[in-house]
Each structure stands twice: as structure tokens, then as C-alpha cells.
ROLO-643936 format. One record per residue (C-alpha): x, y, z; residue number from 1; chain; residue in three letters. Coordinates in nm, 4 decimals, decimal comma. Example, Ala and Ser with C-alpha at 12.3 -4.5 7.8 and 13.67 -1.06 7.14 Angstrom:
# residues 2
1,2300 -0,4500 0,7800 1 A Ala
1,3670 -0,1060 0,7140 2 A Ser
***
This chain:
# residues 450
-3,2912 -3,8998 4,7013 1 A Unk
-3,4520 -4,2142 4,7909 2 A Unk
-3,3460 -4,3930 4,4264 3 A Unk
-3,0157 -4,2583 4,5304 4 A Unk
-3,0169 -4,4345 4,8898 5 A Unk
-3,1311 -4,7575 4,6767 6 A Unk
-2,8422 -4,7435 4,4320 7 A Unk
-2,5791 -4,6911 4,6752 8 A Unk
-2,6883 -5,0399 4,8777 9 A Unk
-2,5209 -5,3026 4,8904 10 A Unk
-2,6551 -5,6180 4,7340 11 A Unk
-2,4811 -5,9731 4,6313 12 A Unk
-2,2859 -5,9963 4,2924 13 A Unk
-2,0484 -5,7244 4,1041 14 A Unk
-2,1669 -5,3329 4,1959 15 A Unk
-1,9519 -5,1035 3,9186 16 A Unk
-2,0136 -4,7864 4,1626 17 A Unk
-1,8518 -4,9708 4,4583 18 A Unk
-1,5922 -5,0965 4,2788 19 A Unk
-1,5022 -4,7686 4,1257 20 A Unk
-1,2481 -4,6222 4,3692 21 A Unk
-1,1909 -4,2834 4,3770 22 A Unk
-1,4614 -4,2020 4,1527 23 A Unk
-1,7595 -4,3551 4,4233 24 A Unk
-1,5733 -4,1395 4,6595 25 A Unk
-1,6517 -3,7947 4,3842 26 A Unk
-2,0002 -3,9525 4,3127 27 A Unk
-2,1030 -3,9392 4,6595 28 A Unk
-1,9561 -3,5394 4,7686 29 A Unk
-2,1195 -3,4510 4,4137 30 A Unk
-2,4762 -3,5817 4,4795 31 A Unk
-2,4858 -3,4596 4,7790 32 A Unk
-2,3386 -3,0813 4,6899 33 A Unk
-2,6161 -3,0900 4,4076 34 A Unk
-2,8997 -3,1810 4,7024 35 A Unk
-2,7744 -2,9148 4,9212 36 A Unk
-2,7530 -2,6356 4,6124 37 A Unk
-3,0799 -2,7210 4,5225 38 A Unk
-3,2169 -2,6644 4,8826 39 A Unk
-3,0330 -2,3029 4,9201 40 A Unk
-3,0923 -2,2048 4,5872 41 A Unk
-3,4667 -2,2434 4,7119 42 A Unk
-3,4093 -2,0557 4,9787 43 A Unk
-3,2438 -1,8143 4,7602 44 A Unk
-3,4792 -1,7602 4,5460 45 A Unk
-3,7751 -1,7361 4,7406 46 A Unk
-3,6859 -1,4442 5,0090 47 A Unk
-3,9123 -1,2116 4,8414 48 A Unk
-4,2020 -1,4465 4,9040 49 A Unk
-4,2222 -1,5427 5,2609 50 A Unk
-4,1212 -1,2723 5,4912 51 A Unk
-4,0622 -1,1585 5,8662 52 A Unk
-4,1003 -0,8218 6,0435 53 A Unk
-4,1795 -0,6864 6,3939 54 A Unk
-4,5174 -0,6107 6,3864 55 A Unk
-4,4643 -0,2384 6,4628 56 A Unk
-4,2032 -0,2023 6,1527 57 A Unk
-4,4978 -0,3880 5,9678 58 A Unk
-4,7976 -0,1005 6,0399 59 A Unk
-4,5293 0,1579 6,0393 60 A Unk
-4,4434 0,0705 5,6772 61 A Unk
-4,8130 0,0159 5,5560 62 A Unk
-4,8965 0,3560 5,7458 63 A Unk
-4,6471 0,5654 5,4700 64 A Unk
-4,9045 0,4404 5,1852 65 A Unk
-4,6175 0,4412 4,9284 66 A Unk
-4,6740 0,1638 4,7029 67 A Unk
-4,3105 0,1957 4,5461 68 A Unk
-4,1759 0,1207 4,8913 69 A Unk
-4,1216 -0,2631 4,9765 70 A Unk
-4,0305 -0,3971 5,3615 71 A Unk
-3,7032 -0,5588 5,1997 72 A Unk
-3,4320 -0,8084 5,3691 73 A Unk
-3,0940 -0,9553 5,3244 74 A Unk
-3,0831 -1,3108 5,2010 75 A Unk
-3,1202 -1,5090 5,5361 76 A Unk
-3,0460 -1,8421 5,6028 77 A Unk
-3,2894 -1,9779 5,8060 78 A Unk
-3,2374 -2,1739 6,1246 79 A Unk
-3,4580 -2,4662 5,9683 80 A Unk
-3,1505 -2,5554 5,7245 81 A Unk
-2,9126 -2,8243 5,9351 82 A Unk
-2,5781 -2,7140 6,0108 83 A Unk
-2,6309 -2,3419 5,9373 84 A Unk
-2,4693 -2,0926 6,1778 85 A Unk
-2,8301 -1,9993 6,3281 86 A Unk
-2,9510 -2,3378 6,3459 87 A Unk
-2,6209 -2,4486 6,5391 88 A Unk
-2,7037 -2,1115 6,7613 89 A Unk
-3,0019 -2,2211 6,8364 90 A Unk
-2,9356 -2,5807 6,8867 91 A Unk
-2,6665 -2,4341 7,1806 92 A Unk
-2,9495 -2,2286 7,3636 93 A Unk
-3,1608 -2,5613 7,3545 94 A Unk
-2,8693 -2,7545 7,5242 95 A Unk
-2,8095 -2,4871 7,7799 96 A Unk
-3,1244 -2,4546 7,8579 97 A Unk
-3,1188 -2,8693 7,9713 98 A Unk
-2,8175 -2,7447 8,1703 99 A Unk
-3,0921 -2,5599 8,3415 100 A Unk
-3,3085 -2,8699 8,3989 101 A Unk
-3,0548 -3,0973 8,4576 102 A Unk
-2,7154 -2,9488 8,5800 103 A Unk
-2,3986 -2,9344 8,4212 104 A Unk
-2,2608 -3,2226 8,2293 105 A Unk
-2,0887 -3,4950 8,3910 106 A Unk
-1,9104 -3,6949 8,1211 107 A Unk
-1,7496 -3,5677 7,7970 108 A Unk
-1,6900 -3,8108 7,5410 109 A Unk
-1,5307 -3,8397 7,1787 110 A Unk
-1,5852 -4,1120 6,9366 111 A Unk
-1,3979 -4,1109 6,6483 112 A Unk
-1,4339 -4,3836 6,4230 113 A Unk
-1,1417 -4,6620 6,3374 114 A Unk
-1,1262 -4,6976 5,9525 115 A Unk
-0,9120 -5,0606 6,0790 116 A Unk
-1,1794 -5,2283 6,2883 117 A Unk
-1,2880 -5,5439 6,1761 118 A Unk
-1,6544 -5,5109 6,0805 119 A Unk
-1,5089 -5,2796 5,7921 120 A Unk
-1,2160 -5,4579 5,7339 121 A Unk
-1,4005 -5,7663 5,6575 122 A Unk
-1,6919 -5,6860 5,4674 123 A Unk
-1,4129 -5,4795 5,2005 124 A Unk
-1,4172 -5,6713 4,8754 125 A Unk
-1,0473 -5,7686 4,7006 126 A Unk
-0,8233 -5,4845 4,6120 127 A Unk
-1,0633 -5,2539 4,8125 128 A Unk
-0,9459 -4,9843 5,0991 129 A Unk
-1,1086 -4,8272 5,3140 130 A Unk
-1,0637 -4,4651 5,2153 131 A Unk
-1,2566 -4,5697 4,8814 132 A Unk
-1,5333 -4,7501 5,1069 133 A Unk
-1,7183 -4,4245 5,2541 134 A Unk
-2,0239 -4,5988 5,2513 135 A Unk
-1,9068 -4,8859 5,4314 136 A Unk
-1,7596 -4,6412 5,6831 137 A Unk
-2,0602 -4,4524 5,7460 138 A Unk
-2,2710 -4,7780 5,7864 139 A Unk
-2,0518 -4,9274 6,0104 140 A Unk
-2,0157 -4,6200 6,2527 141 A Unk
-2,3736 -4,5470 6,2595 142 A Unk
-2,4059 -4,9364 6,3581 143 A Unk
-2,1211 -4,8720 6,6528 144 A Unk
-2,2652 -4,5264 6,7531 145 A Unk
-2,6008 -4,6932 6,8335 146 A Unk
-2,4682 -4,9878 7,0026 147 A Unk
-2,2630 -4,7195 7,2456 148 A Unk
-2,5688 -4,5236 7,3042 149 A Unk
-2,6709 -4,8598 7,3979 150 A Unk
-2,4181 -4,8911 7,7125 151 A Unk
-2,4678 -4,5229 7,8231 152 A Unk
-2,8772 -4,5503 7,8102 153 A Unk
-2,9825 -4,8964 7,9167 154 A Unk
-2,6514 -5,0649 8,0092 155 A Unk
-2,5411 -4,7830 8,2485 156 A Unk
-2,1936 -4,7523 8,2149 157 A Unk
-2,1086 -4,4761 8,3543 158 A Unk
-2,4220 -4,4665 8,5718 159 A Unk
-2,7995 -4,3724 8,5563 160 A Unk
-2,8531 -4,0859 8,2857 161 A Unk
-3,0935 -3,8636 8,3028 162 A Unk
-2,9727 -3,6514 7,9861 163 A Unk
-2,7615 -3,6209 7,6819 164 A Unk
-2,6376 -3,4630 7,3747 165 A Unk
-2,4253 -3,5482 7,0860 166 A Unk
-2,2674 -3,4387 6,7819 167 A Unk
-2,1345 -3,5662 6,5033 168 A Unk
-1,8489 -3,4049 6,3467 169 A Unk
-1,6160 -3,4867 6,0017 170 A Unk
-1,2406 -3,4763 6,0404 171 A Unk
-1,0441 -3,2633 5,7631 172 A Unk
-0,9500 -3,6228 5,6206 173 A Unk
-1,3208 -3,7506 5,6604 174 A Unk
-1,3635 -3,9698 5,9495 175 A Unk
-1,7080 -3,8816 6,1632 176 A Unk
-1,6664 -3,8633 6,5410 177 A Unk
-1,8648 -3,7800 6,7847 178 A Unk
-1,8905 -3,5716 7,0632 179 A Unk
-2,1166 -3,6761 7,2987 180 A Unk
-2,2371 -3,4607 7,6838 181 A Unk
-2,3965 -3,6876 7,9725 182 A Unk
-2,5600 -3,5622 8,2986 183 A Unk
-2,5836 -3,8806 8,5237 184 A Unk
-2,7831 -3,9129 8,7926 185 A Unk
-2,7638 -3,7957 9,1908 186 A Unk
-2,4361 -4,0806 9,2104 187 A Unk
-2,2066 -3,7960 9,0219 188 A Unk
-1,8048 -3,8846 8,9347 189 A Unk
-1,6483 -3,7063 9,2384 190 A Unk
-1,4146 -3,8881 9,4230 191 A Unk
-1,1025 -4,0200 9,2914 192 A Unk
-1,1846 -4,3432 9,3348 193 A Unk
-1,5358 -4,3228 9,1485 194 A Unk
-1,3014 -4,1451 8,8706 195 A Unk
-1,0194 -4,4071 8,8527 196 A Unk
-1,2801 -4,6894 8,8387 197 A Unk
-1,4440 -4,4963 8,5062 198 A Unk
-1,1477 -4,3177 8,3470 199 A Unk
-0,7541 -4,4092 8,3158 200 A Unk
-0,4831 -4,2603 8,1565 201 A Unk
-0,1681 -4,5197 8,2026 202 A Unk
-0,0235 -4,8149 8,0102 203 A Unk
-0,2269 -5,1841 8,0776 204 A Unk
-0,0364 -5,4156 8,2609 205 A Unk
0,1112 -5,7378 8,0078 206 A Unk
-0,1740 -5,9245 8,2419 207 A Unk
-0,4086 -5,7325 7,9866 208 A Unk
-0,2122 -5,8040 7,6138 209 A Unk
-0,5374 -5,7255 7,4172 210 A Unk
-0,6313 -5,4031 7,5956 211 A Unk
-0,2337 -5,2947 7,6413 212 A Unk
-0,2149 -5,3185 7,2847 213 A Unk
-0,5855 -5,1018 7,1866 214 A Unk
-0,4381 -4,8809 7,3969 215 A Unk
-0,0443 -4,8332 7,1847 216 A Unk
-0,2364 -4,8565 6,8612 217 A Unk
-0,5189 -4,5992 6,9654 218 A Unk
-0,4832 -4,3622 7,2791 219 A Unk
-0,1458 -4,2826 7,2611 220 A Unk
-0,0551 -3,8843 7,1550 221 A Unk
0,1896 -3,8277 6,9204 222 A Unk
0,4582 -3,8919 7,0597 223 A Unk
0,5670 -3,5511 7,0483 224 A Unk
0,7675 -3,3152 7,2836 225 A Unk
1,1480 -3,3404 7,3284 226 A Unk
1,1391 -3,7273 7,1690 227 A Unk
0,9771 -3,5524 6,8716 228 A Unk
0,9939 -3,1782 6,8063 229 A Unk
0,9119 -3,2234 6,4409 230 A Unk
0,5125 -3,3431 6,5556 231 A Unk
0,2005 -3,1893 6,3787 232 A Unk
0,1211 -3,1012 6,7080 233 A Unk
0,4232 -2,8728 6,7913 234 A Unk
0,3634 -2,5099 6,8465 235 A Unk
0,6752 -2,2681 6,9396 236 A Unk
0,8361 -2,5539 7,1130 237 A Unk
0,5681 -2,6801 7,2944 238 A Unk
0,2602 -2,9300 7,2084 239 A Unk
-0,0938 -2,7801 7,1535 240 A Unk
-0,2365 -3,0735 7,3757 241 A Unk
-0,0183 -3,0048 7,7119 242 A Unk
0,1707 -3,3663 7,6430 243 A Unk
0,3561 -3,4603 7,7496 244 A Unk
0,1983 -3,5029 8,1234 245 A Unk
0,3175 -3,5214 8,4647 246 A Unk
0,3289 -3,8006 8,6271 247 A Unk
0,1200 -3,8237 8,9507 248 A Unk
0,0289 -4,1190 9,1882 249 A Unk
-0,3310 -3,9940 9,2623 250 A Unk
-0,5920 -3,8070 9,0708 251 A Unk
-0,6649 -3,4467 9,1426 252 A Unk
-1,0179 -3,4010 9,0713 253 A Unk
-1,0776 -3,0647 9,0153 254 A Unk
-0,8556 -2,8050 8,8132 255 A Unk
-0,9490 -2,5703 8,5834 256 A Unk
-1,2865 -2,8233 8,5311 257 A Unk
-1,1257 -3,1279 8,4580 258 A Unk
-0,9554 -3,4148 8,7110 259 A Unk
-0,5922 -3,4704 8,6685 260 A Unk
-0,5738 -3,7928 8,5960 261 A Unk
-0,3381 -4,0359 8,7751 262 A Unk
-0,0443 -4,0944 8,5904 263 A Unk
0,1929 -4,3269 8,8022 264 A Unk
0,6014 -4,4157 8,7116 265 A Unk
0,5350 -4,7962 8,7782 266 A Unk
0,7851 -4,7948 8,4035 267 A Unk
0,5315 -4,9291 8,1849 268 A Unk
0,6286 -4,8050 7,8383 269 A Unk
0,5124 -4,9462 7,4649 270 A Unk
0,6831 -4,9238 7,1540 271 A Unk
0,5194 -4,6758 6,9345 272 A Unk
0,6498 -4,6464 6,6005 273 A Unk
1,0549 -4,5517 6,6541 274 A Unk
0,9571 -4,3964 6,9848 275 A Unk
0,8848 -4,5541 7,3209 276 A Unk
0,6167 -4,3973 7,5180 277 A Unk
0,4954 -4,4125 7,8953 278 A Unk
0,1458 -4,3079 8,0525 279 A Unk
0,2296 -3,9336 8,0378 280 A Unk
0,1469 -4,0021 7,6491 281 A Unk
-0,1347 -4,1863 7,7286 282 A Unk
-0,5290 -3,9966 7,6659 283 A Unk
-0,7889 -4,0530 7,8617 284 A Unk
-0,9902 -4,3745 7,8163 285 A Unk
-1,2786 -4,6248 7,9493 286 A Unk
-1,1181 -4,9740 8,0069 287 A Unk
-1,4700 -5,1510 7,8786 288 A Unk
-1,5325 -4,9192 7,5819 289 A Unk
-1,2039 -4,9420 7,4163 290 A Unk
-1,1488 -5,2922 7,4203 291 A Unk
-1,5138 -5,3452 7,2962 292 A Unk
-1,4815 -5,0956 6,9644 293 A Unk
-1,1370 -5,0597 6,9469 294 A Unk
-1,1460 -4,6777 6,8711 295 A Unk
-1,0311 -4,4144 6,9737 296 A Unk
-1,2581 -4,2780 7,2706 297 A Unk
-1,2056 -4,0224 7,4958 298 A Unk
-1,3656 -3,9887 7,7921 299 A Unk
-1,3469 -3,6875 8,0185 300 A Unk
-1,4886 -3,5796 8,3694 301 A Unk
-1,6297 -3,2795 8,3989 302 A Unk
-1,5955 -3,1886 8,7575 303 A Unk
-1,6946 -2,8099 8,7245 304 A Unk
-1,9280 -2,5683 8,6212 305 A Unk
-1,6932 -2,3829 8,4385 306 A Unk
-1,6840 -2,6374 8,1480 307 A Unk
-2,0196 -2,6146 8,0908 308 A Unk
-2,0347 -2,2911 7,8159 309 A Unk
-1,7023 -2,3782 7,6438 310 A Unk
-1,8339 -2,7595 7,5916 311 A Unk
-2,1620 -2,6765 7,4510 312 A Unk
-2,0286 -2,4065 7,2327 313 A Unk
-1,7749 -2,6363 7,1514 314 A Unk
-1,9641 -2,9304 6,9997 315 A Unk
-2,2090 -2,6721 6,8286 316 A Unk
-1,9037 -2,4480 6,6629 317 A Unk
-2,0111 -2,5712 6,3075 318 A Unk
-1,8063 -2,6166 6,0425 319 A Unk
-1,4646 -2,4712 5,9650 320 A Unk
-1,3672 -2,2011 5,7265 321 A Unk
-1,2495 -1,8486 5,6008 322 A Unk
-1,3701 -1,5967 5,4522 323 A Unk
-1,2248 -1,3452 5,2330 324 A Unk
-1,3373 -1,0818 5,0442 325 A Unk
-1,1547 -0,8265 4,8026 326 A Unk
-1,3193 -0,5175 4,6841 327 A Unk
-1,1959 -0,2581 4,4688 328 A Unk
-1,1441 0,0570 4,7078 329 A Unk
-1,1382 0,4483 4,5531 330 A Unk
-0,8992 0,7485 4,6323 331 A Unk
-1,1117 0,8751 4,9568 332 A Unk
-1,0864 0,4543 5,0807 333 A Unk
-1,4705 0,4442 5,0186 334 A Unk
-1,5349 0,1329 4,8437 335 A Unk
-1,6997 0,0813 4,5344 336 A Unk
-2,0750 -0,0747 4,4890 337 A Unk
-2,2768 -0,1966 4,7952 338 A Unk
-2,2213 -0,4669 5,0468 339 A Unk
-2,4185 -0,7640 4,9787 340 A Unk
-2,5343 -0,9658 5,3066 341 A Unk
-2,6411 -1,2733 5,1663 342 A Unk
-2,5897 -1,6209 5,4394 343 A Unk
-2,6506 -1,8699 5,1897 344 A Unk
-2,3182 -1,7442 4,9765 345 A Unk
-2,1258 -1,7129 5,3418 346 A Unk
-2,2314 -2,0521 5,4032 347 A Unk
-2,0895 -2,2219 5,0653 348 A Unk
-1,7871 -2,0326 5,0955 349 A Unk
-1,4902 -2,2628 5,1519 350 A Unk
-1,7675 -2,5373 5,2236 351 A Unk
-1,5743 -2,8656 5,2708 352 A Unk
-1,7487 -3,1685 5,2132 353 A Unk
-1,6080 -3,5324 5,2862 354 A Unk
-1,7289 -3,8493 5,1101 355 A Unk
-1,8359 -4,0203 5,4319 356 A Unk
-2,0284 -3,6908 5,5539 357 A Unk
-2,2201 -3,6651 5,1862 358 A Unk
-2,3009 -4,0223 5,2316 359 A Unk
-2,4250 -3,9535 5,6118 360 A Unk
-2,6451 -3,6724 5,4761 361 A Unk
-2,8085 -3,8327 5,1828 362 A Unk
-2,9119 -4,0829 5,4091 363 A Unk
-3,0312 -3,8858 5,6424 364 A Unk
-2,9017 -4,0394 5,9199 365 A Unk
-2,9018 -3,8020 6,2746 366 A Unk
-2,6233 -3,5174 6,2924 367 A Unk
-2,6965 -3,4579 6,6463 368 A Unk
-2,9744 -3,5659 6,9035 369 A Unk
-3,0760 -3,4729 7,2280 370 A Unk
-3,2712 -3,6333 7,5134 371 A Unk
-3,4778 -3,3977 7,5780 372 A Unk
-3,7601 -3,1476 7,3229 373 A Unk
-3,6832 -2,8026 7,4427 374 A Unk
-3,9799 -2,5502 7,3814 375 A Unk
-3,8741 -2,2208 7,2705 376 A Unk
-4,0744 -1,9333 7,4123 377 A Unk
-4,1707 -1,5991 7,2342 378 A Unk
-4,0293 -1,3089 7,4261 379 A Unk
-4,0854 -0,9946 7,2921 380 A Unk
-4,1668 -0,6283 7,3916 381 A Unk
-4,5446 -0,4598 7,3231 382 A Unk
-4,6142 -0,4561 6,9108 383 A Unk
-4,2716 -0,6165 6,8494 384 A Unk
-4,3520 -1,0151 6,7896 385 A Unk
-4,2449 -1,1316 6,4654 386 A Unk
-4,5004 -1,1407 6,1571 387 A Unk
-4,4703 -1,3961 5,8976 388 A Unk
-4,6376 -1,3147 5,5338 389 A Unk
-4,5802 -1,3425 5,1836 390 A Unk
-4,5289 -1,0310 4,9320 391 A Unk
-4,8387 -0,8478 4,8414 392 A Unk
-5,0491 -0,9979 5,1609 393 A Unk
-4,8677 -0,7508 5,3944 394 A Unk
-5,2323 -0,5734 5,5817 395 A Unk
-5,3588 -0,9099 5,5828 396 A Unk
-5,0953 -1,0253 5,7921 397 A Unk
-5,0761 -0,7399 5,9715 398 A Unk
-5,4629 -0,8170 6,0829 399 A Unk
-5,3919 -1,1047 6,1575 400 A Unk
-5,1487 -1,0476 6,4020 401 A Unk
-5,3681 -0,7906 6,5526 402 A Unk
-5,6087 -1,0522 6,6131 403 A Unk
-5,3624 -1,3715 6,7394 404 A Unk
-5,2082 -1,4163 7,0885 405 A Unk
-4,8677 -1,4548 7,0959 406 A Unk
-4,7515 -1,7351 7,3555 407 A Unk
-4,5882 -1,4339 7,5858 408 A Unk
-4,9702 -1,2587 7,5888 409 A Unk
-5,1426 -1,5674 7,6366 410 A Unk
-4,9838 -1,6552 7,9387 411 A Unk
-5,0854 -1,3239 8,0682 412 A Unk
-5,4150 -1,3565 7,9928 413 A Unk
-5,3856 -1,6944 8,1314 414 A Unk
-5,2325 -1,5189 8,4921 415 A Unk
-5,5631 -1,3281 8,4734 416 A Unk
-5,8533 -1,6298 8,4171 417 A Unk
-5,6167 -1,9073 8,6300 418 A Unk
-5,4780 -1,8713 9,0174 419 A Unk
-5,2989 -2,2137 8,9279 420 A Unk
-5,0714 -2,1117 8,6534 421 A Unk
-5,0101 -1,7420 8,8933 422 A Unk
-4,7755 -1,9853 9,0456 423 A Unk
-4,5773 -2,0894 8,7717 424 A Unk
-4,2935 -1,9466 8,6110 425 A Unk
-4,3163 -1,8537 8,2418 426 A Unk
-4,0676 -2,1365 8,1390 427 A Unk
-4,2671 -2,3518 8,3574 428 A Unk
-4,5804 -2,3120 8,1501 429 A Unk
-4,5428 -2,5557 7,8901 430 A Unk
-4,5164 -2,8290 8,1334 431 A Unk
-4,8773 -2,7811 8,2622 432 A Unk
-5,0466 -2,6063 7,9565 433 A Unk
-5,0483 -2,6446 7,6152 434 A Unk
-5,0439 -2,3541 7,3632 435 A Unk
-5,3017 -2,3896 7,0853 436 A Unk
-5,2903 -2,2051 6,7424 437 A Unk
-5,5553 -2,3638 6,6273 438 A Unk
-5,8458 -2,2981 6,8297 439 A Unk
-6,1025 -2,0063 6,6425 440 A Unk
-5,7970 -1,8911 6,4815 441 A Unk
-5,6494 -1,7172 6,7816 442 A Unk
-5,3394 -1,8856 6,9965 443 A Unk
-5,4616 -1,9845 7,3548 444 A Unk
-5,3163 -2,1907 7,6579 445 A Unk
-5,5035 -2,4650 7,7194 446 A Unk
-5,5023 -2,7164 8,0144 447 A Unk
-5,2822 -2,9902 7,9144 448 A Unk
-5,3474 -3,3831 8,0962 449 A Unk
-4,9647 -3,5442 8,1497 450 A Unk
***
């Protein structure tokens, strides 16, 4: 991978690959595919060798004696593989439990990147585009992404954080965005003024040319609606994205956990395409941060709790496809062979893979990140925590469980030697002990110095 990274640089003179169109854009999704087949074909291949059981299913099966009987299991796809459906699972449960810690989000914002801006734009050689630059693309968003992290962390934009997570997703025709979740601070978004100072939704005055016009090129929807029925975004008559809005003179803050944003008829309208618009066309936007990338970013409030589950699961909904399967079926509808339950195959199945995602990937730049390192606690009933061991090792690792504390029984050991930690929660733990694995081969809680 790393001569890869190397070859795809870019360096002063002629570069064939870069120059190559359409083809850089297939070299890229193939050397990627190829690193990705090789690490689930690993994972493939190697069920049989590293295995999990509950402890009890573990002595139960070595109790039988029967040597021709193995503790078997489907092909799994483990939650250490990015982007499959357990590790995006378990990368919600992490960000709900900063919910927890933190409270519910107070800013939802998407960044999707402009293939037009200038730092792309000018650094494309002659007779180059961008959709044959995914490279350049990727580079040049990862750049921008950073710099915005920037203004939310240290600049404060939107206020003091205190945590956040963010995504980054691949449009069907290849662009990354991301969404982003912030949780600010005690000085929360909740009156209308405090929202109208961060977020607007109308049509710049002609005081503000540059902004008025990042705003026609890049937040306007559509247009769709009566003006234009035929719109991609027309469903039964009516658009999927509620525009176009009402107008309104002041900002409603809470319904159905988002702020109604004001919309006034002050009869400023732009010229979009052969349609003229107003603000009910206009999405949601952050005065500083659009005329500073010129992209399209959409900022939301979140002024209630009950946006909390469908954000989360939202951002961590993983990638898009379906899945069919035909079977030949007998007379009495019983069908034919057995069921195979293998997550690798269910992953590749209608995989899609864009040229500016392979490139992300193979240079392993973040696909999401997180504030905060979330701890995940064993909770299990008596004899039922998982076992780890390879085939043919199966009483060793059976004795070895035996023998090793589990984090849930060494904080109740730890309740019985300590009055301090009888005062602590079990999610609380980790923040005043540390659990050691290490120490004479058994797992213990040790007193941790913060």
C-alpha cells in the first residue's frame, strides 16, 4: 500500500497515471477493491482458526467427549473491519453513550465537497476535469475538512465544544461529505435570536454580492414544486425535502426537533437556471462558513431530544444496497440445499465503490472520528462471557477462562476489597480504575492516578 500512496503523489514534470483520464479513475476503485478482497478473504479463510463461544457452550461441548463434533460458526464479519454493519453498530452505541456524558447534540452539520472551488480548479493541469482528478479531490477536501474542524474546535464558531462526531460519507456520483454532530457548551442555541445570528435560510441582500451569489450557486433546492414538477426530487406531486417553505417573519425554535427557520417576503429572489427562486428555496446555512469554502454546508439546530437516535443512526447507516437472493424451491415450497450465513459475501454484495472513496481508503485517511474514547464494558450473565481460542486449543481456553476475571467480576471483587469504588457506578469505573490483563495472568482493577 505504501508504494501505492507514493505512486499516486504528485510530483513536478509529466505523471502518465494522472494524465490518464478515465483510466486513473478505474486504477484507483481497482486497487483499492483488490486491498479490501484481500483483507475479507483473510477473514474468510481463517474462521476455523480463531474462534468465540460463551464459556458455558464451551464446557458443555468439551463435556460430550465426541471428537467428531466441532463448536462451528457462520462466517462473521468482525466489528474490527471499517465500515462493516457491526462495526457501524458499534460505533452508534459509542456515540450514544457520549449523549450520555454530554447531552444531546446541538448542531448538525453537512459538508459536502465543491468539485468547482478554486484550490482544485487551479492546481488541474490542461485538458484536465475534475471528475478525472479523484485524487486531487480527496486531497483538497481532507485539507478543507481539517481547516473547518479548525473553526468549530479552537476558533469557536458556533461556541465552546465540549464534544463531537463526524462522518464521512460518498455520494452515488462520488463526492465525500460529511456529517458532522456538536454538543456546545452550557451557552446552548435556544433563543431565536442566538439561532438567527448562527443559522439563515433567506436570500443575501445585493449589499453582500459575493455571499448572495455562494448562496444561488450552492444552497438553493431544486427549484422544484409547482415551478418544476419534473425535479429529481418530486414524489406523487410533492418534494421529498418539504420545499418549497413557508414563509415566516420569525423563527420557531422548536418543532418536531428542529427550529423553523425565518423565512421573510422582503422579495429577494435570484435567478437560478430558467427559474427564479426566493428564500422558501433557500437551505439552511452559516453566513461565515459558506463564504469561506464556498460549499455546500448545512447547518441545523437541534433543539430537541427527539433528534438525538434518528441523527446518530443516521450518520452510522453504512453503505447503501440490496440484496437478492433466488433459490430453486421444490413441490412442498421447501427449498433446496442449506442457507449459507456468510457477512463477508452480504457485505460485497452490490458494494459500490467511488474513485475518490478508494483513494480516501488507500490512504488511510479518517472515515469518522470522535472526541471522546468510549470504553466498552463486558456485561454478561454467570459462565456466559465470551471465550476466544483457536481450533484444537479448545480445554486450554476453556482453563483459561476459568482462571481470568472478566471486567464485570472484577469490579465485584473490587466492591468487596474497596469502600471507594462501592460508590461508583459500574460505567463509572473506568474513570477511577484501570483494568489490567496483564498482571499474573489474571484481569484485575487497579487504582489508576489521572
Amino acid at each position: 500500500m505504501e508504494e501505492r500512496q507514493q505512486f499516486l503523489e504528485i510530483r513536478d514534470g509529466f505523471s502518465a497515471l494522472h494524465r490518464a483520464g478515465k483510466l486513473l479513475q478505474q486504477y484507483i476503485v481497482d486497487a483499492y477493491v483488490k486491498v479490501e478482497g484481500c483483507r475479507l478473504n483473510f477473514i474468510q479463510n481463517n474462521q476455523a482458526q480463531l474462534r468465540v463461544a460463551l464459556y458455558s457452550g464451551l464446557m458443555n461441548h468439551l463435556g460430550r467427549q465426541n471428537e467428531h463434533e466441532e463448536a462451528g460458526v457462520p462466517v462473521i464479519l468482525p466489528s474490527t473491519f471499517t465500515g462493516s454493519p457491526r462495526n457501524m453498530q458499534q460505533a452508534y452505541q459509542d456515540v450514544m453513550a457520549i449523549v450520555c456524558k454530554f447531552g444531546k447534540p446541538d448542531i448538525f452539520l453537512t459538508y459536502t465537497c465543491n468539485p468547482t472551488c478554486r484550490e482544485i480548479t487551479e492546481n488541474l493541469g490542461s485538458h484536465e476535469t475534475t471528475q478525472n482528478r479523484p485524487d486531487l479531490v480527496a486531497r483538497v477536501y481532507n485539507m478543507h475538512l481539517k481547516e473547518l474542524m479548525i473553526d468549530i474546535k479552537d476558533r469557536h464558531i458556533f461556541g465552546v465544544p465540549v464534544a463531537h462526531i463526524y462522518v464521512i460519507e460518498f455520494q452515488t456520483r462520488g463526492l465525500p461529505h460529511c456529517h458532522l454532530l456538536l454538543m456546545l457548551r452550557e451557552d446552548k442555541l435556544r433563543t431565536r435570536e442566538q439561532i438567527d445570528e448562527m443559522v439563515c435560510a433567506e436570500i443575501p441582500s445585493l449589499d453582500y454580492p459575493e455571499l448572495r451569489e455562494c448562496v444561488r450557486t450552492l444552497m438553493i433546492h431544486g427549484p422544484c414544486g409547482i415551478s418544476n414538477p419534473n425535479s429529481v426530487y418530486m414524489v406523487d406531486g410533492t418534494c421529498e425535502k418539504k420545499f418549497p417553505k413557508d414563509f415566516l417573519e420569525e423563527t420557531n425554535t422548536n418543532v418536531s426537533g428542529y427550529p423553523v427557520y425565518r423565512r421573510r417576503n422582503n422579495g429577494e429572489k435570484v435567478q437560478v437556471g430558467t427559474h427564479e427562486v426566493d428564500n422558501r428555496f433557500v437551505v439552511p446555512y452559516n453566513k461565515y462558513l459558506l463564504e469561506k469554502y464556498r460549499a455546500h454546508i448545512n447547518v441545523e439546530v437541534c433543539s430537541s431530544v427527539k433528534s438525538v437516535k434518528y441523527l446518530f443512526k443516521y450518520i452510522y447507516k453504512g453503505h447503501d444496497c440490496v440484496n437478492m437472493e433466488i433459490r430453486h424451491v421444490l413441490d412442498n415450497n421447501e427449498p433446496t440445499g442449506i442457507h449459507e450465513h456468510n457477512e463477508v459475501k452480504q457485505f460485497l454484495s452490490c458494494r459500490y465503490v467511488s474513485p475518490p472513496e478508494g483513494f480516501r481508503r488507500l490512504s488511510e485517511l479518517k472515515m469518522h472520528a470522535q472526541s471522546h474514547t468510549v470504553y466498552r464494558l463486558a456485561v454478561h450473565l454467570p459462565d456466559e462471557q465470551h471465550v476466544y481460542y483457536r481450533e484444537g486449543n479448545q480445554r486450554q481456553a476453556a482453563a483459561r477462562a476459568e482462571e481470568r476475571d472478566t471486567q464485570l467480576t472484577a469490579w465485584f471483587k473490587l466492591n468487596q476489597t474497596d469502600e471507594n469504588a462501592r460508590n461508583l457506578f459500574y460505567c463509572s469505573v473506568p474513570e477511577h480504575y484501570v483494568f489490567n490483563k496483564q498482571q499474573s495472568g489474571h484481569g484485575e482493577l487497579d487504582s489508576a492516578t489521572f
